[in-house]
C-alpha positions as CSV (number, residue, x, y, z in Angstrom):
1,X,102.3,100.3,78.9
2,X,103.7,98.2,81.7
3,X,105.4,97.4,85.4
4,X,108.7,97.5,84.1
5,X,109.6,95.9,88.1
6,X,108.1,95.0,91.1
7,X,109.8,94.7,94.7
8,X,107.9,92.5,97.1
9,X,110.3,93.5,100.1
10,X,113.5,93.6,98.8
11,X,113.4,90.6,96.3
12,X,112.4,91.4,92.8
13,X,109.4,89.3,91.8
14,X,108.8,90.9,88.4
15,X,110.9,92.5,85.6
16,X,109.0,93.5,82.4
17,X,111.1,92.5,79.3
18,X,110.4,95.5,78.1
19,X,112.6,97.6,79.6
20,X,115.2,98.2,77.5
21,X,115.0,100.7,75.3
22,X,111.2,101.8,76.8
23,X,109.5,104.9,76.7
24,X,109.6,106.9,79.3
25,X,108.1,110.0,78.9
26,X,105.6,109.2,81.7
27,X,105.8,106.9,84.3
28,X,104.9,105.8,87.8
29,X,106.9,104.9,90.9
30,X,105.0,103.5,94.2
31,X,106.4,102.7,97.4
32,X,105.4,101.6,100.7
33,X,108.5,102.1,102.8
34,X,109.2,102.7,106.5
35,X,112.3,103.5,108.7
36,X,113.5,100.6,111.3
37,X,114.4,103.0,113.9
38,X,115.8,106.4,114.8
39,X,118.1,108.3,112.2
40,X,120.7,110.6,113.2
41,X,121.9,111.6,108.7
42,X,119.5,111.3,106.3
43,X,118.8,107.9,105.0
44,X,118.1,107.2,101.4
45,X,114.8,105.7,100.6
46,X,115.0,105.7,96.7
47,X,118.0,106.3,94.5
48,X,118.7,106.6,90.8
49,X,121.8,104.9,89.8
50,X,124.0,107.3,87.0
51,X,125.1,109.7,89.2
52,X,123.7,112.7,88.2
53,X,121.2,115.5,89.2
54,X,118.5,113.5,86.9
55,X,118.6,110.5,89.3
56,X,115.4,110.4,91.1
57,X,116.7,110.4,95.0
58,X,114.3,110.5,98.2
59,X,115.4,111.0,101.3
60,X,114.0,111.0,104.9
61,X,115.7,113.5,107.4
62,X,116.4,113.4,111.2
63,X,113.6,116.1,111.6
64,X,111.2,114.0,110.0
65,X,111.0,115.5,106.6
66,X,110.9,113.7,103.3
67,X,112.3,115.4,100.2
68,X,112.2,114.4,96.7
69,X,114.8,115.2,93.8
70,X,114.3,114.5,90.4
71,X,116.2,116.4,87.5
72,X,114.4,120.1,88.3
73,X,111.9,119.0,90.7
74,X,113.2,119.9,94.2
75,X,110.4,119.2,96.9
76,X,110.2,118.4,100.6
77,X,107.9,117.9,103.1
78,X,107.8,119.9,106.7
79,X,109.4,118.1,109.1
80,X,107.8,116.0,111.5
81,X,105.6,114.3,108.1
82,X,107.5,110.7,109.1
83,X,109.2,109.1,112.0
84,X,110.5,105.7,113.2
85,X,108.0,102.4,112.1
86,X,105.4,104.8,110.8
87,X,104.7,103.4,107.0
88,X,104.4,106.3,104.4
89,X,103.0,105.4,100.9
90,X,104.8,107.3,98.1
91,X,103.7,107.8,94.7
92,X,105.0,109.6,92.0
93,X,103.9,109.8,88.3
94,X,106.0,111.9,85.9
95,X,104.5,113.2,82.2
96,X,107.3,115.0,79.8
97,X,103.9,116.8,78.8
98,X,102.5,117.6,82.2
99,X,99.1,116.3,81.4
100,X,98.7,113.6,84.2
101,X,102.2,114.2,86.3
102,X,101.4,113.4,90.1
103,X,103.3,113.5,93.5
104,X,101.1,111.9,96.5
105,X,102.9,111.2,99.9
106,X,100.6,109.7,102.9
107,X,101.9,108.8,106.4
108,X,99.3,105.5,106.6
109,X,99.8,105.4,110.4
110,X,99.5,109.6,111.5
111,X,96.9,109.8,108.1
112,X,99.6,112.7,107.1
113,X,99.1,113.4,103.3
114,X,100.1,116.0,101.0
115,X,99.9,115.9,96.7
116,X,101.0,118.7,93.8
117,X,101.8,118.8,90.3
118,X,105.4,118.3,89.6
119,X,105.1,120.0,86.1
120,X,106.9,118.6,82.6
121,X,109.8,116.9,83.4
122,X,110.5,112.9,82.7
123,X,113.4,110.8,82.8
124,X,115.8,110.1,80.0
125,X,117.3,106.6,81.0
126,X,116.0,103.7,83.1
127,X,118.8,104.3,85.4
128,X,117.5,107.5,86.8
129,X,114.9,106.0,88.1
130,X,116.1,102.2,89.4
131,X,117.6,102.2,92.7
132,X,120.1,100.8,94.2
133,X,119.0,98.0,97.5
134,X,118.0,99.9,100.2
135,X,120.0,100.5,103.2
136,X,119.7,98.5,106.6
137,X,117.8,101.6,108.0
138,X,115.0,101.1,105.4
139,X,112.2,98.2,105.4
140,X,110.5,98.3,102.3
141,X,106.8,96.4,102.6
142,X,106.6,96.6,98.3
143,X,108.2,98.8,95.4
144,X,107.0,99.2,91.7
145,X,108.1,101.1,88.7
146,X,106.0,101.8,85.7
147,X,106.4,103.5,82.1
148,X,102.3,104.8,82.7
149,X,100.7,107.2,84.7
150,X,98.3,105.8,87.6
151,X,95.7,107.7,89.9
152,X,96.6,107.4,93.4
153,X,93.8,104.5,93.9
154,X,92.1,102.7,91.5
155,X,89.0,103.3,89.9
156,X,86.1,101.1,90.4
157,X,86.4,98.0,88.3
158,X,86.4,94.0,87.3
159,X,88.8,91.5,86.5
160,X,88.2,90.9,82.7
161,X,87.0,86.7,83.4
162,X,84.0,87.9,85.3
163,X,80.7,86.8,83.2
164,X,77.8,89.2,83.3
165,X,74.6,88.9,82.1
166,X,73.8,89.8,78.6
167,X,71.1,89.0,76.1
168,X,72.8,87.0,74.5
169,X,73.1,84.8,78.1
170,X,76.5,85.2,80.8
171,X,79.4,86.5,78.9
172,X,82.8,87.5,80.4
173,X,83.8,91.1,80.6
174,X,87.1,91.1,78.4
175,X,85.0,89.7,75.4
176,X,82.6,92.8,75.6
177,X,82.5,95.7,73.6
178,X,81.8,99.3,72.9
179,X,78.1,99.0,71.2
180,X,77.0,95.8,72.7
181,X,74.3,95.6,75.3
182,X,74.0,94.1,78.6
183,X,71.4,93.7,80.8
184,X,71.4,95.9,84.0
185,X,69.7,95.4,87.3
186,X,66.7,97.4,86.4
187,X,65.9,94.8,83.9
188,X,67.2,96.9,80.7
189,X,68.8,96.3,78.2
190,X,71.9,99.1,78.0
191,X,74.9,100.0,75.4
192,X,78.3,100.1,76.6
193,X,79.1,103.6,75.3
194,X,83.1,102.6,77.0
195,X,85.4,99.9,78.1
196,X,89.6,100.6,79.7
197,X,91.7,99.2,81.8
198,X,94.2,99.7,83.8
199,X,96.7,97.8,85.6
200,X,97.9,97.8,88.5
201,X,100.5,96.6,91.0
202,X,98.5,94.0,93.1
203,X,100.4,94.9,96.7
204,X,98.8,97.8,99.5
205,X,95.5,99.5,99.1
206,X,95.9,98.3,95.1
207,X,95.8,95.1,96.1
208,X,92.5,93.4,94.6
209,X,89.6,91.9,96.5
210,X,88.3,88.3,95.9
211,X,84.8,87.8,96.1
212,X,84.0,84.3,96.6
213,X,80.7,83.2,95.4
214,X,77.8,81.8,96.7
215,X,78.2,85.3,98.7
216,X,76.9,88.7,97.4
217,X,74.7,86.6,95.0
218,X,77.8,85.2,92.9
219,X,77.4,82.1,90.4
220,X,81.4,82.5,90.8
221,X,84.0,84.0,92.5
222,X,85.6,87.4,91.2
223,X,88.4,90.2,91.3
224,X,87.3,93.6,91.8
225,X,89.6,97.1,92.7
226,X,88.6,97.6,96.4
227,X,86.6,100.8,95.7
228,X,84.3,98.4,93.0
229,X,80.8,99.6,94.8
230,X,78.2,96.6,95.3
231,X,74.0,97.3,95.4
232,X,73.1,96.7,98.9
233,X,69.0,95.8,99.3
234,X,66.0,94.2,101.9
235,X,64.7,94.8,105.3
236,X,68.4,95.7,106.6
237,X,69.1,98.2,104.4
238,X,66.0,99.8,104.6
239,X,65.8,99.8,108.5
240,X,69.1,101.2,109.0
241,X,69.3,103.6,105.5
242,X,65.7,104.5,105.2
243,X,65.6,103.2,101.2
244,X,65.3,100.5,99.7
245,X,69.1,100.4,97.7
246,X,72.5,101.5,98.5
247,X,76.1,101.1,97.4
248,X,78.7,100.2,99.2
249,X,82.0,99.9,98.3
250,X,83.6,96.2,98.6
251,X,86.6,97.5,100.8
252,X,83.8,98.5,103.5
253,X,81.8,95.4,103.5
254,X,85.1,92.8,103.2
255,X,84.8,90.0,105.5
256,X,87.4,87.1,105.6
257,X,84.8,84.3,104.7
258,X,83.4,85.8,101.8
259,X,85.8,88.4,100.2
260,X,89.2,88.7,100.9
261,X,92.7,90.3,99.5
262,X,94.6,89.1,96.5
263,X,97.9,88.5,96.5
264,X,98.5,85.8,94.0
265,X,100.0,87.8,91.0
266,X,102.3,91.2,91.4
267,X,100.1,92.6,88.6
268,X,96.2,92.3,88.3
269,X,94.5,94.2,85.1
270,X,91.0,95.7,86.0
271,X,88.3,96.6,83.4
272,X,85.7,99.4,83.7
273,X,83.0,100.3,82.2
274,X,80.5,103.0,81.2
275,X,76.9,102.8,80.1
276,X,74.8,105.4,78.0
277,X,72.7,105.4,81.5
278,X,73.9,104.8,84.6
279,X,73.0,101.3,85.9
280,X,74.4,98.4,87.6
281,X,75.5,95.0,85.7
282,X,74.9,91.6,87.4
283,X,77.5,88.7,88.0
284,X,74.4,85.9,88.8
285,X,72.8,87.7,91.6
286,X,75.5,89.9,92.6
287,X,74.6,93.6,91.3
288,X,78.1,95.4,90.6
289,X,78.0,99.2,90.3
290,X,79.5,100.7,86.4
291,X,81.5,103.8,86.7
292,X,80.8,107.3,86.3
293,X,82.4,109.5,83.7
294,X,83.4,111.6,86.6
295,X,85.7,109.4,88.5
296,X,87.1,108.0,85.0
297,X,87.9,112.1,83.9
298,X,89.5,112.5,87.6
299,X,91.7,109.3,87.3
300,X,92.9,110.4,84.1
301,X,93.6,114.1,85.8
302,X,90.8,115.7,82.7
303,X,88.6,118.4,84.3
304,X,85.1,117.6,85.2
305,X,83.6,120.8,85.2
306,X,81.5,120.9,82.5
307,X,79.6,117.7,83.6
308,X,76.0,116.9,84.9
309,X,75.5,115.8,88.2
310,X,74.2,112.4,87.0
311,X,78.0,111.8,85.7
312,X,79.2,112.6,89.0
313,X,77.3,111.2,91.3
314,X,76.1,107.5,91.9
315,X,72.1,107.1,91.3
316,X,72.0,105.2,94.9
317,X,73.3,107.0,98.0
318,X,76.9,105.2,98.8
319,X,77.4,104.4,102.4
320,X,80.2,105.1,104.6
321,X,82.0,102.1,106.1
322,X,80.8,102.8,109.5
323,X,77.1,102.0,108.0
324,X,78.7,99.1,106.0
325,X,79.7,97.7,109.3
326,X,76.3,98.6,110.7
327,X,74.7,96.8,108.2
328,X,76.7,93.8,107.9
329,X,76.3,93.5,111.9
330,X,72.4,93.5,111.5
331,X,72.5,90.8,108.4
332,X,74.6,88.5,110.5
333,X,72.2,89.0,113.7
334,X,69.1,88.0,112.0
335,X,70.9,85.1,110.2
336,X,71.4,84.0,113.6
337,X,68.0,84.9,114.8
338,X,66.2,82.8,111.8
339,X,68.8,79.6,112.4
Protein backbone atom coordinates (compact mmCIF):
# COMPACT_ATOMS: atom_id res chain seq x y z
CA UNK A 1 0.00 0.00 0.00
CA UNK A 2 1.08 3.42 -0.97
CA UNK A 3 0.49 7.38 -2.16
CA UNK A 4 0.75 6.58 -5.63
CA UNK A 5 0.91 10.92 -5.99
CA UNK A 6 0.87 13.86 -4.15
CA UNK A 7 -0.09 17.54 -5.35
CA UNK A 8 1.31 20.25 -3.06
CA UNK A 9 -0.67 23.08 -5.11
CA UNK A 10 -0.49 22.21 -8.48
CA UNK A 11 3.19 20.85 -8.61
CA UNK A 12 3.59 17.14 -8.16
CA UNK A 13 6.02 16.52 -5.24
CA UNK A 14 5.57 12.74 -5.10
CA UNK A 15 4.88 9.88 -7.57
CA UNK A 16 5.10 6.25 -6.10
CA UNK A 17 6.95 3.93 -8.56
CA UNK A 18 4.53 1.84 -8.06
CA UNK A 19 1.98 2.76 -10.08
CA UNK A 20 1.99 0.92 -12.90
CA UNK A 21 0.29 -1.97 -13.08
CA UNK A 22 -1.05 -1.36 -9.13
CA UNK A 23 -3.95 -2.68 -7.45
CA UNK A 24 -6.61 -0.84 -7.24
CA UNK A 25 -9.44 -2.43 -5.82
CA UNK A 26 -9.46 0.11 -2.95
CA UNK A 27 -8.07 3.35 -2.85
CA UNK A 28 -8.20 6.83 -1.46
CA UNK A 29 -8.39 10.31 -3.03
CA UNK A 30 -8.02 13.62 -0.68
CA UNK A 31 -8.39 17.06 -1.69
CA UNK A 32 -8.40 20.36 -0.22
CA UNK A 33 -9.59 22.61 -3.05
CA UNK A 34 -11.43 25.96 -3.21
CA UNK A 35 -13.02 28.17 -6.07
CA UNK A 36 -11.09 31.69 -6.90
CA UNK A 37 -14.27 33.45 -7.45
CA UNK A 38 -17.81 33.36 -8.70
CA UNK A 39 -18.79 30.66 -11.42
CA UNK A 40 -21.39 31.09 -13.81
CA UNK A 41 -20.93 26.76 -15.66
CA UNK A 42 -19.81 24.27 -13.58
CA UNK A 43 -16.11 24.07 -13.02
CA UNK A 44 -14.32 20.80 -12.82
CA UNK A 45 -12.49 20.15 -9.64
CA UNK A 46 -11.29 16.56 -10.33
CA UNK A 47 -11.22 14.60 -13.62
CA UNK A 48 -10.36 11.20 -14.76
CA UNK A 49 -8.54 11.14 -17.99
CA UNK A 50 -10.00 8.04 -20.51
CA UNK A 51 -13.01 9.48 -21.37
CA UNK A 52 -15.51 7.37 -20.14
CA UNK A 53 -18.34 7.10 -17.47
CA UNK A 54 -15.67 5.28 -15.16
CA UNK A 55 -13.56 8.49 -14.90
CA UNK A 56 -13.98 9.77 -11.51
CA UNK A 57 -15.25 13.63 -12.29
CA UNK A 58 -16.30 16.22 -9.45
CA UNK A 59 -17.81 19.19 -10.11
CA UNK A 60 -18.91 22.35 -8.29
CA UNK A 61 -22.09 24.17 -9.65
CA UNK A 62 -23.27 27.80 -9.85
CA UNK A 63 -25.86 26.95 -7.09
CA UNK A 64 -23.22 25.80 -4.91
CA UNK A 65 -23.60 22.11 -5.15
CA UNK A 66 -20.86 19.54 -5.41
CA UNK A 67 -21.46 16.36 -7.29
CA UNK A 68 -19.43 13.39 -7.57
CA UNK A 69 -19.36 10.73 -10.57
CA UNK A 70 -17.58 7.66 -10.47
CA UNK A 71 -18.51 4.54 -12.79
CA UNK A 72 -22.21 3.86 -10.90
CA UNK A 73 -21.82 6.16 -8.09
CA UNK A 74 -23.83 9.32 -8.97
CA UNK A 75 -23.91 11.74 -5.88
CA UNK A 76 -24.43 15.48 -5.15
CA UNK A 77 -24.66 17.72 -2.56
CA UNK A 78 -27.68 20.36 -1.98
CA UNK A 79 -26.85 23.41 -3.24
CA UNK A 80 -25.57 26.17 -1.32
CA UNK A 81 -22.75 23.30 0.40
CA UNK A 82 -19.76 25.61 -1.27
CA UNK A 83 -19.25 29.03 -2.62
CA UNK A 84 -16.43 31.37 -3.67
CA UNK A 85 -12.90 31.11 -1.34
CA UNK A 86 -14.60 28.87 1.02
CA UNK A 87 -12.06 25.63 1.22
CA UNK A 88 -13.97 22.23 1.21
CA UNK A 89 -11.91 19.05 2.15
CA UNK A 90 -12.89 16.01 -0.07
CA UNK A 91 -12.24 12.56 0.60
CA UNK A 92 -13.14 9.61 -1.04
CA UNK A 93 -12.10 5.87 -0.39
CA UNK A 94 -13.41 3.22 -2.82
CA UNK A 95 -13.34 -0.78 -1.88
CA UNK A 96 -14.35 -3.29 -4.97
CA UNK A 97 -15.68 -5.29 -1.76
CA UNK A 98 -17.42 -2.54 0.14
CA UNK A 99 -15.86 -3.25 3.42
CA UNK A 100 -14.16 0.16 4.12
CA UNK A 101 -15.58 2.43 0.93
CA UNK A 102 -16.01 6.12 2.29
CA UNK A 103 -17.21 9.48 0.80
CA UNK A 104 -16.64 12.60 3.44
CA UNK A 105 -17.06 16.24 2.09
CA UNK A 106 -16.53 19.24 4.71
CA UNK A 107 -16.90 23.00 3.90
CA UNK A 108 -13.72 23.93 6.53
CA UNK A 109 -14.88 27.53 6.51
CA UNK A 110 -19.15 27.19 7.00
CA UNK A 111 -18.22 23.63 9.06
CA UNK A 112 -20.76 22.05 6.21
CA UNK A 113 -20.12 18.26 6.30
CA UNK A 114 -21.87 15.35 4.92
CA UNK A 115 -20.44 11.35 4.56
CA UNK A 116 -22.17 7.84 3.04
CA UNK A 117 -21.15 4.61 1.84
CA UNK A 118 -20.60 4.54 -1.84
CA UNK A 119 -21.06 0.72 -2.02
CA UNK A 120 -18.65 -1.86 -4.18
CA UNK A 121 -17.40 -0.25 -6.94
CA UNK A 122 -13.45 0.53 -7.75
CA UNK A 123 -11.57 1.65 -10.56
CA UNK A 124 -10.14 -0.50 -13.35
CA UNK A 125 -7.20 1.74 -14.65
CA UNK A 126 -5.05 4.53 -13.01
CA UNK A 127 -6.40 6.82 -15.54
CA UNK A 128 -9.90 7.00 -14.10
CA UNK A 129 -8.82 8.28 -11.33
CA UNK A 130 -5.65 10.98 -12.27
CA UNK A 131 -6.83 14.23 -13.35
CA UNK A 132 -5.99 16.43 -15.64
CA UNK A 133 -4.35 20.24 -14.15
CA UNK A 134 -7.04 22.00 -12.79
CA UNK A 135 -8.61 24.96 -14.34
CA UNK A 136 -7.77 28.74 -13.61
CA UNK A 137 -11.17 28.81 -11.55
CA UNK A 138 -9.75 26.17 -9.18
CA UNK A 139 -6.86 26.75 -6.33
CA UNK A 140 -5.95 23.53 -5.07
CA UNK A 141 -4.06 24.01 -1.35
CA UNK A 142 -2.86 19.92 -1.66
CA UNK A 143 -4.14 16.65 -3.65
CA UNK A 144 -3.24 12.90 -3.00
CA UNK A 145 -4.15 9.60 -4.52
CA UNK A 146 -3.77 6.27 -2.79
CA UNK A 147 -4.25 2.49 -3.70
CA UNK A 148 -5.52 2.07 0.43
CA UNK A 149 -8.34 2.95 2.25
CA UNK A 150 -7.87 5.87 5.07
CA UNK A 151 -10.35 7.04 7.95
CA UNK A 152 -11.16 10.52 7.49
CA UNK A 153 -8.53 11.58 10.34
CA UNK A 154 -5.99 9.78 11.71
CA UNK A 155 -5.88 7.63 14.58
CA UNK A 156 -3.91 8.48 17.57
CA UNK A 157 -0.35 7.48 17.03
CA UNK A 158 3.80 7.89 16.96
CA UNK A 159 6.37 8.28 14.43
CA UNK A 160 8.16 4.79 14.60
CA UNK A 161 11.96 6.69 15.92
CA UNK A 162 10.32 7.65 19.08
CA UNK A 163 12.06 5.66 22.10
CA UNK A 164 9.89 4.58 24.97
CA UNK A 165 10.72 3.19 28.02
CA UNK A 166 11.03 -0.49 28.29
CA UNK A 167 12.63 -2.95 30.63
CA UNK A 168 15.02 -3.56 28.76
CA UNK A 169 15.94 0.57 29.00
CA UNK A 170 14.59 3.35 25.96
CA UNK A 171 13.78 1.52 22.80
CA UNK A 172 12.31 3.05 19.67
CA UNK A 173 8.75 2.17 18.68
CA UNK A 174 9.40 0.59 15.09
CA UNK A 175 11.69 -2.04 16.77
CA UNK A 176 8.84 -3.16 19.20
CA UNK A 177 6.69 -6.05 18.98
CA UNK A 178 3.56 -7.97 19.56
CA UNK A 179 4.57 -9.90 23.05
CA UNK A 180 7.13 -7.54 24.34
CA UNK A 181 6.55 -5.45 27.30
CA UNK A 182 6.89 -1.92 28.09
CA UNK A 183 6.70 -0.02 30.91
CA UNK A 184 3.60 2.25 31.30
CA UNK A 185 3.01 5.31 33.42
CA UNK A 186 1.52 3.46 36.30
CA UNK A 187 4.77 1.88 36.78
CA UNK A 188 3.79 -1.68 35.06
CA UNK A 189 5.09 -3.61 33.12
CA UNK A 190 2.40 -4.32 30.04
CA UNK A 191 2.33 -6.62 26.73
CA UNK A 192 1.74 -5.17 23.52
CA UNK A 193 -1.24 -7.37 22.49
CA UNK A 194 -0.95 -4.98 18.82
CA UNK A 195 1.22 -2.76 16.63
CA UNK A 196 -0.17 -0.96 12.73
CA UNK A 197 0.44 1.68 10.87
CA UNK A 198 -0.81 3.76 8.65
CA UNK A 199 0.37 6.38 6.46
CA UNK A 200 -0.58 9.24 5.67
CA UNK A 201 -0.37 12.23 3.43
CA UNK A 202 1.51 14.80 5.66
CA UNK A 203 -0.57 18.14 4.29
CA UNK A 204 -4.15 19.66 6.19
CA UNK A 205 -5.53 18.26 9.37
CA UNK A 206 -3.13 14.99 8.46
CA UNK A 207 -0.40 16.99 8.75
CA UNK A 208 1.78 15.66 11.78
CA UNK A 209 2.71 17.59 14.97
CA UNK A 210 6.35 18.04 16.17
CA UNK A 211 6.89 17.94 19.68
CA UNK A 212 10.06 19.43 20.63
CA UNK A 213 11.65 18.27 23.72
CA UNK A 214 12.57 19.55 26.73
CA UNK A 215 8.66 20.39 26.64
CA UNK A 216 5.83 17.89 27.67
CA UNK A 217 8.77 15.98 29.56
CA UNK A 218 10.59 14.84 26.28
CA UNK A 219 14.34 13.44 26.34
CA UNK A 220 13.69 14.26 22.47
CA UNK A 221 11.66 15.72 20.04
CA UNK A 222 8.83 13.56 18.26
CA UNK A 223 6.02 13.07 15.51
CA UNK A 224 2.70 12.37 16.64
CA UNK A 225 -0.94 12.34 14.41
CA UNK A 226 -2.64 15.49 15.94
CA UNK A 227 -5.32 13.55 17.75
CA UNK A 228 -2.11 11.58 19.75
CA UNK A 229 -3.71 12.41 23.38
CA UNK A 230 -0.99 13.53 26.05
CA UNK A 231 -1.49 12.86 30.20
CA UNK A 232 -2.07 16.16 31.61
CA UNK A 233 -1.12 16.35 35.75
CA UNK A 234 -0.37 18.97 39.03
CA UNK A 235 -1.96 21.76 40.77
CA UNK A 236 -3.43 23.16 37.25
CA UNK A 237 -5.08 20.42 36.23
CA UNK A 238 -6.54 19.68 39.40
CA UNK A 239 -7.77 23.31 40.06
CA UNK A 240 -9.37 23.75 36.80
CA UNK A 241 -10.56 19.69 36.12
CA UNK A 242 -11.15 18.68 39.67
CA UNK A 243 -8.68 15.31 39.24
CA UNK A 244 -5.60 14.73 39.38
CA UNK A 245 -5.01 13.43 35.36
CA UNK A 246 -6.46 14.19 32.08
CA UNK A 247 -5.83 13.72 28.43
CA UNK A 248 -5.65 16.03 26.01
CA UNK A 249 -5.21 15.68 22.64
CA UNK A 250 -1.87 17.39 21.18
CA UNK A 251 -3.87 19.42 18.44
CA UNK A 252 -5.58 21.26 21.55
CA UNK A 253 -2.59 21.99 23.60
CA UNK A 254 -0.09 23.03 20.26
CA UNK A 255 1.82 26.04 20.95
CA UNK A 256 4.39 27.44 18.39
CA UNK A 257 7.39 27.14 20.89
CA UNK A 258 6.97 23.72 21.88
CA UNK A 259 4.95 21.67 19.24
CA UNK A 260 4.36 22.64 16.00
CA UNK A 261 3.15 21.29 12.33
CA UNK A 262 5.22 19.13 10.05
CA UNK A 263 5.65 19.77 6.72
CA UNK A 264 8.96 18.30 5.91
CA UNK A 265 8.03 15.11 3.96
CA UNK A 266 4.57 14.60 1.76
CA UNK A 267 4.29 11.26 3.49
CA UNK A 268 4.71 10.56 7.33
CA UNK A 269 3.98 6.80 8.59
CA UNK A 270 2.47 6.72 12.22
CA UNK A 271 2.47 3.64 14.55
CA UNK A 272 -0.18 2.65 17.07
CA UNK A 273 -0.40 0.63 19.58
CA UNK A 274 -2.56 -1.48 21.92
CA UNK A 275 -1.90 -2.89 25.29
CA UNK A 276 -3.60 -5.94 27.11
CA UNK A 277 -4.63 -2.95 29.68
CA UNK A 278 -5.13 0.33 28.85
CA UNK A 279 -2.24 2.47 29.93
CA UNK A 280 -0.02 5.25 28.84
CA UNK A 281 3.76 4.68 27.47
CA UNK A 282 6.40 7.28 28.36
CA UNK A 283 8.93 9.09 25.90
CA UNK A 284 11.36 10.35 29.04
CA UNK A 285 8.80 12.20 30.98
CA UNK A 286 6.29 12.82 28.48
CA UNK A 287 3.28 10.24 29.11
CA UNK A 288 1.65 9.49 25.52
CA UNK A 289 -1.80 7.96 25.57
CA UNK A 290 -2.07 3.97 23.60
CA UNK A 291 -5.17 3.55 21.65
CA UNK A 292 -8.32 1.89 22.22
CA UNK A 293 -9.61 -1.07 20.31
CA UNK A 294 -12.56 1.10 19.69
CA UNK A 295 -11.11 3.95 17.62
CA UNK A 296 -8.76 1.27 15.76
CA UNK A 297 -12.29 -0.99 14.86
CA UNK A 298 -13.91 2.54 13.75
CA UNK A 299 -10.90 3.55 11.58
CA UNK A 300 -10.90 0.38 9.87
CA UNK A 301 -14.99 0.83 9.45
CA UNK A 302 -15.41 -2.93 11.78
CA UNK A 303 -18.40 -2.51 14.15
CA UNK A 304 -17.83 -1.84 17.77
CA UNK A 305 -20.84 -3.07 19.17
CA UNK A 306 -19.94 -5.97 20.95
CA UNK A 307 -17.21 -4.08 23.00
CA UNK A 308 -16.76 -3.13 26.75
CA UNK A 309 -16.74 0.33 27.62
CA UNK A 310 -13.13 0.06 28.79
CA UNK A 311 -12.22 -0.43 24.87
CA UNK A 312 -14.09 2.55 24.09
CA UNK A 313 -13.46 4.93 26.33
CA UNK A 314 -10.12 6.55 27.58
CA UNK A 315 -9.38 5.61 31.56
CA UNK A 316 -8.77 9.53 32.13
CA UNK A 317 -11.49 12.06 31.22
CA UNK A 318 -10.16 13.83 27.70
CA UNK A 319 -10.62 17.54 27.75
CA UNK A 320 -12.09 19.73 25.26
CA UNK A 321 -9.75 22.31 23.62
CA UNK A 322 -11.48 25.12 25.31
CA UNK A 323 -10.11 23.50 28.74
CA UNK A 324 -6.78 22.83 26.90
CA UNK A 325 -6.55 26.50 26.37
CA UNK A 326 -7.69 27.03 29.98
CA UNK A 327 -5.16 25.07 31.23
CA UNK A 328 -2.34 26.00 29.19
CA UNK A 329 -3.31 29.88 30.12
CA UNK A 330 -3.00 29.02 34.00
CA UNK A 331 0.51 26.98 33.46
CA UNK A 332 1.92 29.95 31.64
CA UNK A 333 0.56 32.52 34.50
CA UNK A 334 2.11 30.75 37.37
CA UNK A 335 5.40 30.26 35.30
CA UNK A 336 5.33 33.90 35.26
CA UNK A 337 4.16 34.30 38.83
CA UNK A 338 7.17 31.92 40.23
CA UNK A 339 9.97 33.84 37.76
Amino acid sequence: MSWLAIWDGRELTHISDRTRGVDLSQGTVRFEISLRGEIQEPVILWQGRTGTPRDLRILCRPDGAVSLEHGPLQFATDPGFVFAGEPILLHYSWDRDGRADLLSMTNIQTGADLSLRPGCHAARDLLEIVPETPGPAVSVAYAGLANHPLPTHPLPGLSGATRLQTPDGEIPLHTLRPGMEVLTASGRRETIRWIGTTQHMARGITAPVLLRAPYFGLSHDILVSRSQRIRLSGHEVDYLFGTEQVLAKVEDIRRTNSAEICLSAPIVETCHILLDDHDCLLAGRCVLDTNLLGEVLEASGKSTATLASEDLRPAWPVIDRAGAQAYLDMLSQNRRNAA
